[in-house]
C-alpha positions as CSV (number, residue, x, y, z in Angstrom):
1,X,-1.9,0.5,48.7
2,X,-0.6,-1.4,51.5
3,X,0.0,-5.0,51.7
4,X,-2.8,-7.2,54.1
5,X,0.1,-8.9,55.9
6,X,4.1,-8.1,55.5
7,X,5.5,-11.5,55.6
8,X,9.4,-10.5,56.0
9,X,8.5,-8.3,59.2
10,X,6.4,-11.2,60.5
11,X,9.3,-13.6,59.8
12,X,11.3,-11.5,61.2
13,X,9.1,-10.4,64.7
14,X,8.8,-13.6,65.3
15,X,12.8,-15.0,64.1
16,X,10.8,-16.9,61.5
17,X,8.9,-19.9,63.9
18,X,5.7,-20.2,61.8
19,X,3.8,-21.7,64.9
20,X,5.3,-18.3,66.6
21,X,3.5,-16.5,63.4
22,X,0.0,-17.6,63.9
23,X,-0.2,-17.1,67.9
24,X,0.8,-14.2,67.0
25,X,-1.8,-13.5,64.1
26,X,-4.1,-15.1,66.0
27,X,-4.1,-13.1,69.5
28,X,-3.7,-9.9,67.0
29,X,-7.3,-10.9,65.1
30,X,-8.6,-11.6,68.6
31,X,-7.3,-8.3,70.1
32,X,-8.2,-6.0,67.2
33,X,-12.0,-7.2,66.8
34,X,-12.3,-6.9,70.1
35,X,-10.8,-3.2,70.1
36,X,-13.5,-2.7,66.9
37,X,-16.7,-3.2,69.2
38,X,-14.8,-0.5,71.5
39,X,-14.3,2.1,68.4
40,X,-17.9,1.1,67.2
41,X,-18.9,2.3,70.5
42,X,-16.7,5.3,71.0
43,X,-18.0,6.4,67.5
44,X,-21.6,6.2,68.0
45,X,-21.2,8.4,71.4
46,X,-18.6,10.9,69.3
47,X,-16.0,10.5,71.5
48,X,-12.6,11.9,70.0
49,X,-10.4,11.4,72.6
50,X,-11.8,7.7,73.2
51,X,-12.0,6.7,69.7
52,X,-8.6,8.5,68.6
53,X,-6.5,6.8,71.8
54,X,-8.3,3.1,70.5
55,X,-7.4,3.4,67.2
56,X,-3.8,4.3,68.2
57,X,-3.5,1.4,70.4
58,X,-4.7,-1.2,67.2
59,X,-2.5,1.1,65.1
60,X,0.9,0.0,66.5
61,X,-0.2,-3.8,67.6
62,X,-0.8,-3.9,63.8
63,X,2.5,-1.9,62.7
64,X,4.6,-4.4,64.5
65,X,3.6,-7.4,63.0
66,X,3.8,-6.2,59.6
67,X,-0.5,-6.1,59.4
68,X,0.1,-3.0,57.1
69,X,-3.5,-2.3,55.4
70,X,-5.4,-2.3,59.1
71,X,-2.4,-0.2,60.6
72,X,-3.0,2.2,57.8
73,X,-7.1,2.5,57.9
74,X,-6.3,2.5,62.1
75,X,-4.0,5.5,61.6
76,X,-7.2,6.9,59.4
77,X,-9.5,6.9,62.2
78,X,-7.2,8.1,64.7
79,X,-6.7,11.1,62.5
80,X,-9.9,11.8,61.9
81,X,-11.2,11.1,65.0
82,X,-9.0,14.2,66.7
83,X,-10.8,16.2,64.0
84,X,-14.3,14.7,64.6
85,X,-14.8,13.3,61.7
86,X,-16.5,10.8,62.4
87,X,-18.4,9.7,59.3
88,X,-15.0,9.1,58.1
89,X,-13.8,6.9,61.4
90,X,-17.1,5.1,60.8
91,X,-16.4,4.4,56.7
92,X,-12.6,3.3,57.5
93,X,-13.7,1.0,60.9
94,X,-16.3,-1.0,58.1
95,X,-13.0,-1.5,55.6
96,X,-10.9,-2.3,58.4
97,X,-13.7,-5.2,59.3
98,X,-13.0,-6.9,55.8
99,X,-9.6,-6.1,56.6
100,X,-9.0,-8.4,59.5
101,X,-11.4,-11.0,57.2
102,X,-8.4,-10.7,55.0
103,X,-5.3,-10.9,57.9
104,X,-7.8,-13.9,59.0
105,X,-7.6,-15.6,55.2
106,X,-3.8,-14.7,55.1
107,X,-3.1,-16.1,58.6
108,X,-4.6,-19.5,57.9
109,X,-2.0,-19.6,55.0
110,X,0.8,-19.8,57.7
């Protein structure tokens, strides 16, 4: 399983400035639950191309700041999302709301 947050490639995104790190964290939480209301949305109207090009955006915003586990459940829906699955977009968007709880726990540790 992946890690909630990978501290090296954080330290290392942001040339290891801990106030850097949590504006960072911060506008990422921010961004991401935002883009959650969106893939709620494009979920409940079955939209594959909507929900799949959403999750892909969070996806990479989450890669490169070492947010591993809600890259990972992203990369989930945007899979399954191009296959219309989208009972399964709907389980991994409610683990990938505890997941940013969890960023949100791990970014208040910075």
């Amino acid at each position: 399983m992946s890690r909630v947050l990978n501290r090296e490639q954080l330290r290392e995104v942001t040339m290891d400035d801990p106030e850097l790190m949590r504006e960072i964290l911060s506008a990422l939480i921010d961004d991401t639950s935002r883009q959650i209301l969106l893939l709620e949305a494009a979920i409940r109207e079955a939209d594959p191309v909507k929900c799949a090009r959403l999750a892909h955006y969070s996806k990479g915003a989450c890669a490169n700041v070492g947010a591993e586990s809600a890259a990972d459940l992203l990369k989930h829906i945007e899979q399954r999302a191009h296959r219309g699955e989208f009972t399964e977009c709907s389980n991994s968007l409610a683990a990938l709301t505890n997941e940013i709880g969890r960023l949100r726990s791990e970014a208040a540790e910075i």
